[in-house]
C-alpha positions as CSV (number, residue, x, y, z in Angstrom):
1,X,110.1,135.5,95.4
2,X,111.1,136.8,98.8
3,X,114.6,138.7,98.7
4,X,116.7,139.9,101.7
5,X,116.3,143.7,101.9
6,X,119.5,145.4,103.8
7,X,119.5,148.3,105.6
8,X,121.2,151.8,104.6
9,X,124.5,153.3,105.3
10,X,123.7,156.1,107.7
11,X,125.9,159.3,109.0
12,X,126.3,157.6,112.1
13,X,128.4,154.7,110.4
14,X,130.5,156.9,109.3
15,X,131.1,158.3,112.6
16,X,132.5,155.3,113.7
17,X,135.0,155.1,110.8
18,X,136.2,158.8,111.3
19,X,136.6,157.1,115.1
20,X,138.8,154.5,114.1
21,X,141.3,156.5,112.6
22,X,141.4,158.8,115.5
23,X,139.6,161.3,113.9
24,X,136.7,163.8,115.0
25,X,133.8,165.8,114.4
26,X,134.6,169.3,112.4
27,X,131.8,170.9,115.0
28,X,129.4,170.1,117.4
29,X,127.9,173.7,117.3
30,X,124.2,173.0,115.7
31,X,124.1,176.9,113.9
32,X,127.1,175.8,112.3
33,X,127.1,172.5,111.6
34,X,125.2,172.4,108.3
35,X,127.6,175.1,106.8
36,X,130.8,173.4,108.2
37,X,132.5,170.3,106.6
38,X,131.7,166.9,108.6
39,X,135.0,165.8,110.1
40,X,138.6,166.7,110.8
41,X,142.0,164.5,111.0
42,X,144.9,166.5,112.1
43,X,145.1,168.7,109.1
44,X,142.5,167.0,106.6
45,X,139.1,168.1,105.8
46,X,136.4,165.8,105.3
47,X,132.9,166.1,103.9
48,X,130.6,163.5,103.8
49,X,127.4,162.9,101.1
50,X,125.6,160.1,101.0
51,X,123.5,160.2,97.8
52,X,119.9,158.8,98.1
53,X,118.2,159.9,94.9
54,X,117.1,158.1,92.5
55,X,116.4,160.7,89.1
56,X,114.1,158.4,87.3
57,X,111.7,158.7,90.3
58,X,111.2,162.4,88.7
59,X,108.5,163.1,86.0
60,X,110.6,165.4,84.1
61,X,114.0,163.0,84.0
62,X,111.6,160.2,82.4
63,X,109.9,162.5,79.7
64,X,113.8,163.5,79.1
65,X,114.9,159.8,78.9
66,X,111.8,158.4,77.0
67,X,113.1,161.6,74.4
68,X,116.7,159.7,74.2
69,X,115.9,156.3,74.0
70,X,112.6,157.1,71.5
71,X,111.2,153.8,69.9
72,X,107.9,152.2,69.1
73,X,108.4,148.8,70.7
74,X,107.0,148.7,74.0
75,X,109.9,148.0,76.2
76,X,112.9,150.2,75.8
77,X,116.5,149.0,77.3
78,X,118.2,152.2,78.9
79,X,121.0,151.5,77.4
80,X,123.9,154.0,76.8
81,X,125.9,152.1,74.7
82,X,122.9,152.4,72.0
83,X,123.6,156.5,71.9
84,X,125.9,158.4,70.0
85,X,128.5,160.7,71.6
86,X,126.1,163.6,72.0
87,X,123.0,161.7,73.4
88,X,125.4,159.5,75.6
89,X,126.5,163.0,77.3
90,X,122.9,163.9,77.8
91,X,121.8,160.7,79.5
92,X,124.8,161.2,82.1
93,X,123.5,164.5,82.9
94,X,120.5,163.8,83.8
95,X,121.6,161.0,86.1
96,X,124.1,163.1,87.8
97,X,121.8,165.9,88.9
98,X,122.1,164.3,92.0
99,X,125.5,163.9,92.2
100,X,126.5,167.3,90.9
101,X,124.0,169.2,93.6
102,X,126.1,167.4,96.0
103,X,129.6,168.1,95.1
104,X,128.6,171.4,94.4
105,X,127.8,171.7,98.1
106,X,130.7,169.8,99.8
107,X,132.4,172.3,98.3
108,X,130.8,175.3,99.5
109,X,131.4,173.5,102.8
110,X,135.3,172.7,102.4
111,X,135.9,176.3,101.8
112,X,133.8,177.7,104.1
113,X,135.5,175.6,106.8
114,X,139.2,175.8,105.4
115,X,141.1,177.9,107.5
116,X,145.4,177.3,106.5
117,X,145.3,175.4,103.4
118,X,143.7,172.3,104.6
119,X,144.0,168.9,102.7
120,X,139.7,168.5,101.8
121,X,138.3,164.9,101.5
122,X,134.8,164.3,99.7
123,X,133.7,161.2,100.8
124,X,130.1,159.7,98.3
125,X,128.3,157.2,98.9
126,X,125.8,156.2,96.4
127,X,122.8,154.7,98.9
128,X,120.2,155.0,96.9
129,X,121.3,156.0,93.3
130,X,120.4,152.5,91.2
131,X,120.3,153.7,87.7
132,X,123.9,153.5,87.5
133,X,126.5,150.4,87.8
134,X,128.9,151.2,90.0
135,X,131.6,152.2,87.5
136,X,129.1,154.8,86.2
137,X,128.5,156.3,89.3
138,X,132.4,156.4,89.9
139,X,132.8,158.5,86.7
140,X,130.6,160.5,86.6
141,X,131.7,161.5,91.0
142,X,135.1,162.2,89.5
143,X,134.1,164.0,86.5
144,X,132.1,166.3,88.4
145,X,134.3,166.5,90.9
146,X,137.2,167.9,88.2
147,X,134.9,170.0,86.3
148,X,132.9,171.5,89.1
149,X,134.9,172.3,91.9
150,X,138.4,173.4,93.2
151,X,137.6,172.8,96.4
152,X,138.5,169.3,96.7
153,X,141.9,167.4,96.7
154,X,140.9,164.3,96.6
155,X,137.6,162.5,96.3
156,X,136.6,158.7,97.5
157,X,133.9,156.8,96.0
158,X,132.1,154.1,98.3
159,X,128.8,152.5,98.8
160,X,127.8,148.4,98.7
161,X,125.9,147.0,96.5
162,X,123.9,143.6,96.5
163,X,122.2,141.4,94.5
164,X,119.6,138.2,95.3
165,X,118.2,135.5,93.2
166,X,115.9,134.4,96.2
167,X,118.6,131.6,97.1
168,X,121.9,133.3,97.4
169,X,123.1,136.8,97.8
170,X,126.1,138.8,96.5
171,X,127.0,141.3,98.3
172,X,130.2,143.7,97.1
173,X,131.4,147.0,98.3
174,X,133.6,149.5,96.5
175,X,136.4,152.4,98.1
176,X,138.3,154.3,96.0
177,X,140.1,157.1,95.8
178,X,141.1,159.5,93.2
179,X,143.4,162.5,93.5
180,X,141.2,165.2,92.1
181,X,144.3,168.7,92.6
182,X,147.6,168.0,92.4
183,X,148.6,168.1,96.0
184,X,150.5,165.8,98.1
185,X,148.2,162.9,99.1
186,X,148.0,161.7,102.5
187,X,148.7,158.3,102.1
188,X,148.9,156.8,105.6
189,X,145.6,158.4,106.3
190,X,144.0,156.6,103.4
191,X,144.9,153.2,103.6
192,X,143.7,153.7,107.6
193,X,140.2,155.1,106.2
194,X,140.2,151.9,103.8
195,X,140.9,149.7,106.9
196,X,138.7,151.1,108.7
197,X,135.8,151.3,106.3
198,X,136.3,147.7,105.7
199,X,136.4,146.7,109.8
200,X,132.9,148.4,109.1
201,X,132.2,146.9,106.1
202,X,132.3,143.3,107.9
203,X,130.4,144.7,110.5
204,X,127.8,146.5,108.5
205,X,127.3,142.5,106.8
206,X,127.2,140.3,110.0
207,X,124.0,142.5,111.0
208,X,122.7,142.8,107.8
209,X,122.7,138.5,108.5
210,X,121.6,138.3,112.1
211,X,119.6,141.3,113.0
212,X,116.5,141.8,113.6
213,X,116.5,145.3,114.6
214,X,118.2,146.9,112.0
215,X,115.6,148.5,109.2
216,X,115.6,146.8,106.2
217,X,114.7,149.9,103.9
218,X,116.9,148.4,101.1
219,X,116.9,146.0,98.2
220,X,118.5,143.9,96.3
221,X,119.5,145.9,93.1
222,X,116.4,145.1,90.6
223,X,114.9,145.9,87.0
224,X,114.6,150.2,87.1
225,X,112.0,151.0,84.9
226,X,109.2,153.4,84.2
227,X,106.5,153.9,81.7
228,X,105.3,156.5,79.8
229,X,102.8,156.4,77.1
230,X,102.3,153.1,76.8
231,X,105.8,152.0,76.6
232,X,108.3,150.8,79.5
233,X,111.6,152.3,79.5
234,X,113.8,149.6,81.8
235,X,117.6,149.4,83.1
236,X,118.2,145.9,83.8
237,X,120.3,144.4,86.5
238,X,124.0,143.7,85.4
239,X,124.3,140.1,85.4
240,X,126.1,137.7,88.1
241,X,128.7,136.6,85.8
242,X,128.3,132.8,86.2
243,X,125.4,130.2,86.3
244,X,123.6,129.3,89.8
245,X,124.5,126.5,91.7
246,X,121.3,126.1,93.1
247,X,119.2,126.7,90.4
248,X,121.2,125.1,87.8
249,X,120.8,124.9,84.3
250,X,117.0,126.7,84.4
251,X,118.9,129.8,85.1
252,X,117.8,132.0,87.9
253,X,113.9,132.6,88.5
254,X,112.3,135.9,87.4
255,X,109.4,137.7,88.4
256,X,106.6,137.5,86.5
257,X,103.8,140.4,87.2
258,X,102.0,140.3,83.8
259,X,99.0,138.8,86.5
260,X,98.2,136.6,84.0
261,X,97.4,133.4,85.2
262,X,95.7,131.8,82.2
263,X,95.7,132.9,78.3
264,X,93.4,135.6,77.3
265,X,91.4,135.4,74.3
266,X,93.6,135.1,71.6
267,X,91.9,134.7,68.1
268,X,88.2,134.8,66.4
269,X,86.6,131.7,65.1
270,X,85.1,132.4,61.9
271,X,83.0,128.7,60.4
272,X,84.3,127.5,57.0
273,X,81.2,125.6,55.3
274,X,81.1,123.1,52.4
275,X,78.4,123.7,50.0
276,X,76.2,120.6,51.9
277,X,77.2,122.2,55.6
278,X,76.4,126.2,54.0
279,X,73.2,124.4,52.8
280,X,72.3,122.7,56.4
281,X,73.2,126.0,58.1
282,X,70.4,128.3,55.4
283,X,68.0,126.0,56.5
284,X,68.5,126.1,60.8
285,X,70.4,129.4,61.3
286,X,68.5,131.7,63.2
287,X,66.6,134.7,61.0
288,X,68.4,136.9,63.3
289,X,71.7,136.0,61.7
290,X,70.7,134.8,58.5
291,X,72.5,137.7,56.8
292,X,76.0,136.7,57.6
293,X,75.6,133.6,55.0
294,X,75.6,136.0,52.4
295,X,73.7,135.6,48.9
296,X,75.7,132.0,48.4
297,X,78.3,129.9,49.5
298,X,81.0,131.8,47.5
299,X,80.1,135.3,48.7
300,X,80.2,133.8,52.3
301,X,83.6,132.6,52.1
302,X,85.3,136.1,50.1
303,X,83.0,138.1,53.2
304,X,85.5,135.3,55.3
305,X,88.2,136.2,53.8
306,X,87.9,140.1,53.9
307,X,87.6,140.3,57.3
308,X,90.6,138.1,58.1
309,X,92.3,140.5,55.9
310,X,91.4,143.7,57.3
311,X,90.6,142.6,61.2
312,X,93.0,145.4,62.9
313,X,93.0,143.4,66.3
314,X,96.0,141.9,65.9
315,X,96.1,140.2,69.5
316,X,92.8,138.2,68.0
317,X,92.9,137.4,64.6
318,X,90.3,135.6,62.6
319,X,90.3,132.1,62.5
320,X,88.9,130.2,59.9
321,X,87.9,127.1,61.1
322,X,86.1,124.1,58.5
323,X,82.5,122.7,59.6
324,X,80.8,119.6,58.5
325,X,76.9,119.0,58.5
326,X,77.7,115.9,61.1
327,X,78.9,118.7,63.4
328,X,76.2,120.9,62.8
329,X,73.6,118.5,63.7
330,X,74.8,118.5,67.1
331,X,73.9,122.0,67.7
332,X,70.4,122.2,68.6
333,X,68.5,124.5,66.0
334,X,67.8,127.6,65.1
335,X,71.4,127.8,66.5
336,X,72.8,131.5,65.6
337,X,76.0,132.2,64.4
338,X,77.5,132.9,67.7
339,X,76.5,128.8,69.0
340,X,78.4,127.6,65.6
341,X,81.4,129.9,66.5
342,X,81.1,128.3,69.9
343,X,80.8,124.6,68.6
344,X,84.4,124.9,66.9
345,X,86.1,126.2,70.2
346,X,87.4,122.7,71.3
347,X,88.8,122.1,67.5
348,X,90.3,125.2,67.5
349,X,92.3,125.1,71.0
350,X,93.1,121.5,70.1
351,X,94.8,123.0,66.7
352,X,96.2,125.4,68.5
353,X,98.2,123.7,71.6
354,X,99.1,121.2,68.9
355,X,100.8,123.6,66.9
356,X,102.9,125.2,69.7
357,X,103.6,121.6,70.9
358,X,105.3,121.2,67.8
359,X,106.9,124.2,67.6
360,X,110.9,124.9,66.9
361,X,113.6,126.4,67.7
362,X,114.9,128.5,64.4
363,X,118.5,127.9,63.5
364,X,118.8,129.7,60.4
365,X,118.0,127.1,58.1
366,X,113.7,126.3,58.8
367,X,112.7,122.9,56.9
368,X,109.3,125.2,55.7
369,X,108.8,127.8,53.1
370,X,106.1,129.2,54.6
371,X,106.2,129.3,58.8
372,X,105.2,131.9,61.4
373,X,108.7,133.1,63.4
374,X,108.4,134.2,67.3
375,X,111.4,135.8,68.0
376,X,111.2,136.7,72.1
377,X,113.6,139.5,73.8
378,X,113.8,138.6,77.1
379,X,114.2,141.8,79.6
380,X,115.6,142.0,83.1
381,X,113.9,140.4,85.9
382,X,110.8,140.9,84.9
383,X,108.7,139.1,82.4
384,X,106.6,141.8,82.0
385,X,109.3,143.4,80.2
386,X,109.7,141.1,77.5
387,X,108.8,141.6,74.5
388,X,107.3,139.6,71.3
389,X,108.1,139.7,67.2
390,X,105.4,137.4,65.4
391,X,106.5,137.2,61.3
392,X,104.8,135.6,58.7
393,X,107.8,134.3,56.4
394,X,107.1,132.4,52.8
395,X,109.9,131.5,50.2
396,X,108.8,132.0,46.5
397,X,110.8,132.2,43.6
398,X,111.1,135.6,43.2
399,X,112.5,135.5,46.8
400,X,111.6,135.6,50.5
401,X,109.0,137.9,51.7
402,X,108.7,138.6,55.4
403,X,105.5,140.3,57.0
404,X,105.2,141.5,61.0
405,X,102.0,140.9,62.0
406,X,103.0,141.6,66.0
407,X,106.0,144.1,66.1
408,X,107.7,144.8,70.1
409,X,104.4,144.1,71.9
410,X,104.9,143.3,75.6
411,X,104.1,139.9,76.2
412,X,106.1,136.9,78.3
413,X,106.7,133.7,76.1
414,X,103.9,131.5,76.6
415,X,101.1,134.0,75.5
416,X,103.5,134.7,72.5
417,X,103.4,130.9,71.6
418,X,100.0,130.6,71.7
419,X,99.7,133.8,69.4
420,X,102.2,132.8,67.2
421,X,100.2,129.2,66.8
422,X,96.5,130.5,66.0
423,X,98.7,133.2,63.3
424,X,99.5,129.7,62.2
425,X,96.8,128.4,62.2
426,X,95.0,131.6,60.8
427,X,97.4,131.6,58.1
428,X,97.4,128.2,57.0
429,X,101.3,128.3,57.5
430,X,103.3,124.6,58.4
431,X,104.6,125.6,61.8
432,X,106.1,127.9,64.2
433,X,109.4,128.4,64.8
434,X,111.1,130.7,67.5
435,X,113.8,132.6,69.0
436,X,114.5,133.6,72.7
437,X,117.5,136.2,72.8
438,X,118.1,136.5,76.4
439,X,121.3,139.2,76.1
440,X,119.5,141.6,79.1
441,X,117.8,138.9,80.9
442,X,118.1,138.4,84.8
443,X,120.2,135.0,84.5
């Protein structure tokens, strides 16, 4: 999908607001300049940071993110909501690093360059800082700013944000203000900065539209993720809040980087004889392979059994599959056990496309006692993040049992299906039924 990347607010568009509203440069005097606050209205102080950093790009931030979130499925949803109070605290430190090493500046600067008791302006711009929604960033600004710093009088929030489904983009941009001392605010001043910054707000979206100069360093806000050991940590999106008009009903398209293009190998075909097909088999089997018949036909099929039982693959399991002498004879002998294996492949993918053909969606109530269950989470834009639970579910009279046999792997819904259907199969269950909870999923 080809999304419209938008270029990023710069210094120099913030010169031109300070213009508007008849205001100036602090200093032009380059020794000075980097020590000095940005601007100056009459007797107002400004300092400007525009935040570009993104923490999770940082080896240490993910080992100490991975530690908060800690899990054994393979896609984790950085989520704070899922933390207790303490935890919770720790995740918003690590994201404001960023943010505090600013303030913490600006006000080095607004002293250094308060002279008579100025009125000091922070203005933050979060450019580059996606791991938080814009209400997170916004709290965690002003509760730095209060904590940190007496430096500052008041402190305003801005930056845009967009989003893109490929068809239409959203494009929104926040100002705010918030008195951090208890001083007398400068209102007329502010509601001119607010004018102004929207005057450039408008202009800042007409060339984001028409230009083809401008460089187009940003994107659309996307899944954040990272992995570590095997396991991808992922903030998704927030979610456009109502249902596309051009794509409709399907919900909006997601990206799918899995790279796979057709189904792996997804099970083992193991032959199930009858006595007169073990019997045809002794007698054409190659000598090389003679030894996985066993003494007899009974041996054969608990050796069968066994290994079904204690195969550890879990993203292949063993397929028994029923032979007949009248398929046999169609393999030219000595045929090894590897050419019988082969000679069930078309039964088996016929079984197995059947069965996921047939498949159901659960609803709480499933018609069989004994069925395989897929229950997919879907993740953020990604399919790549999503992630499959395969159960193997019978009802007895002493009760329901319910065993995993694929628990949080990463795998989009159509591989899981398949899986899901040769389990079936494997298992002699009566069908597959699934679930798709889609509460994080790009839509």
């Amino acid at each position: 999908m080809e999304y419209l990347n938008f270029s990023r607010l710069t210094e120099k568009d913030f010169d031109d607001i300070i213009a508007m509203v008849d205001g100036e440069r602090f200093t032009y005097d380059p020794s000075i300049e980097t020590k000095n606050c940005d601007y100056r209205y009459e007797n107002i102080l400004i300092e400007l940071k525009i935040i570009e950093e993104e923490p999770i790009e940082k080896q240490s931030k993910q080992n100490k993110l991975a530690e908060l979130f800690r899990s054994d499925i393979k896609t984790v949803i950085i989520n704070p909501l899922d933390l207790d109070f303490e935890n919770k605290r720790k995740y918003y430190n690590e994201l404001s690093t960023p943010i505090k090493t600013a303030i913490k500046k600006v006000s080095q600067q607004l002293k250094i360059s308060s002279e008579n008791g100025e009125y000091k302006i922070t203005i933050i711009v979060n450019n580059g800082l996606s791991m938080t929604l814009p209400d997170e960033f916004f709290d965690i600004a002003v509760r730095r700013a209060k904590n940190d710093t007496s430096n500052i009088d008041m402190l305003i929030i801005c930056g845009i944000y967009h989003f893109s489904d490929g068809f239409d983009t959203i494009a929104t941009a926040m100002f705010k203000d918030v008195e951090i001392q208890n001083k007398e605010k400068p209102i007329d001043f502010i509601d001119k900065l607010r004018e102004a910054w929207s005057i450039k707000v408008n202009e800042y979206m007409t060339q984001q539209i028409i230009s083809n100069e401008i460089e187009r360093t940003k994107p659309p806000i996307k899944d954040i993720y990272f992995e570590l050991n095997n396991i991808r940590y992922v903030k998704p999106p927030i979610q456009w809040g109502k249902e596309s008009d051009f794509y409709g009903k399907q919900g909006r398209p997601r990206f799918d980087t899995t790279g796979m293009e057709s189904c792996p190998p997804v099970g083992v075909v193991m032959p199930i004889f009858d006595l007169e097909s073990y019997n045809f088999v002794k007698k054409n089997i190659s000598i090389f392979d003679s030894y996985l018949l066993k003494n007899n036909l009974e041996d054969y099929l608990k050796w069968i059994e066994k290994e079904r039982i204690e195969n550890d693959d879990f993203l292949k399991p063993i397929v028994p599959i029923k032979v007949s002498k009248e398929e046999l004879i169609k393999t030219p002998s000595p045929f090894s056990f590897k050419d019988i294996g082969i000679s069930l492949l078309p039964i088996f993918q016929k079984e197995v496309i059947k069965i996921a053909e047939n498949s159901f969606a659960f609803n709480n109530t499933p018609i069989s006692n004994n069925y395989i269950l897929l229950q997919i989470n879907e993740i953020g834009m990604d399919k790549a993040n999503d992630i499959a639970f395969i159960s193997y579910n019978k009802t007895r009279m002493s009760g329901e049992t319910q065993e995993y046999l694929i628990k949080g792997e990463r795998m989009k819904y159509e591989y899981a299906l398949i899986l899901a259907s040769v389990y079936c199969l494997s298992l002699n269950a009566d069908a597959v039924y699934y679930m798709i909870n889609d509460d994080f999923k790009w839509k």
